[in-house]
C-alpha positions in Angstrom: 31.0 -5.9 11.6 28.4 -8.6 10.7 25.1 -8.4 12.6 24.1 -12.2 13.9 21.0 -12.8 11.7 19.3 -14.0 15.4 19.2 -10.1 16.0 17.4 -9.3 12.3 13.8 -8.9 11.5 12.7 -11.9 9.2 10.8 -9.1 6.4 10.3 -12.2 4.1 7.2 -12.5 5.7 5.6 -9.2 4.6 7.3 -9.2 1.2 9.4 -12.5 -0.1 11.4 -10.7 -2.0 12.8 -7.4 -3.0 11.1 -7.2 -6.6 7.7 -7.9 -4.0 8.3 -4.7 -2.2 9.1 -3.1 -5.2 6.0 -3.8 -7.1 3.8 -2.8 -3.7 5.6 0.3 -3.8 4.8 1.3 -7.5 1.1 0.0 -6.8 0.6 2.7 -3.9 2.7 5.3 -6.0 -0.5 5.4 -8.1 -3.1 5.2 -5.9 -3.3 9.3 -4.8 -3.6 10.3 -7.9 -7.1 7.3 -8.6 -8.3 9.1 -5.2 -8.1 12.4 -6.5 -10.2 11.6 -9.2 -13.7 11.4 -7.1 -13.1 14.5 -6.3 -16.4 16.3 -6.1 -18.3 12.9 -7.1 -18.7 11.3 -3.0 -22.4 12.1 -3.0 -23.1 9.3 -5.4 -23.5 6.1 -3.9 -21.5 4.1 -6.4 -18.5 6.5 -6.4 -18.2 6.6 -2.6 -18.2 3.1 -2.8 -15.8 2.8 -4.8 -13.8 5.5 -3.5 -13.6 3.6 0.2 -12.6 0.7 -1.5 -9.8 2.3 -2.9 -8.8 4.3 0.5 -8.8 0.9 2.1 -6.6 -0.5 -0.3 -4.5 2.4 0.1 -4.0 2.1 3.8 -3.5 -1.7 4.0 -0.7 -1.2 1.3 1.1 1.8 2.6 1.4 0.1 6.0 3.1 -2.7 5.3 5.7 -0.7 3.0 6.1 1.8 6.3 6.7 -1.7 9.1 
């Protein structure tokens, strides 16, 4: 049974293409273990920094692999 493509999500426009998605996938794969290294460093400016950059990088990636 084909599906009418009318009755599909259009996903192209969060990732073009499958090797996109792939790639975003393998980024955030790596990311837990970069947060886990500023563990016990937060109460310095410059790693905290640092460290919410990374968190927010983190979240905007892992939810447009979970949509």
């Amino acid at each position: 049974m084909k599906i009418d493509d009318k009755y599909k999500w259009d996903l192209t426009k969060i990732f073009k293409t499958p090797e996109e998605f792939e790639q975003a996938y393998l980024e955030l794969s790596s990311i837990p273990s970069k947060i886990k290294e500023f563990e016990g460093k937060l109460n310095i400016p410059e790693y905290f920094h640092d460290y919410y950059c990374l968190q927010r990088d983190f979240e905007e990636k892992i939810s447009k692999l979970y949509l």
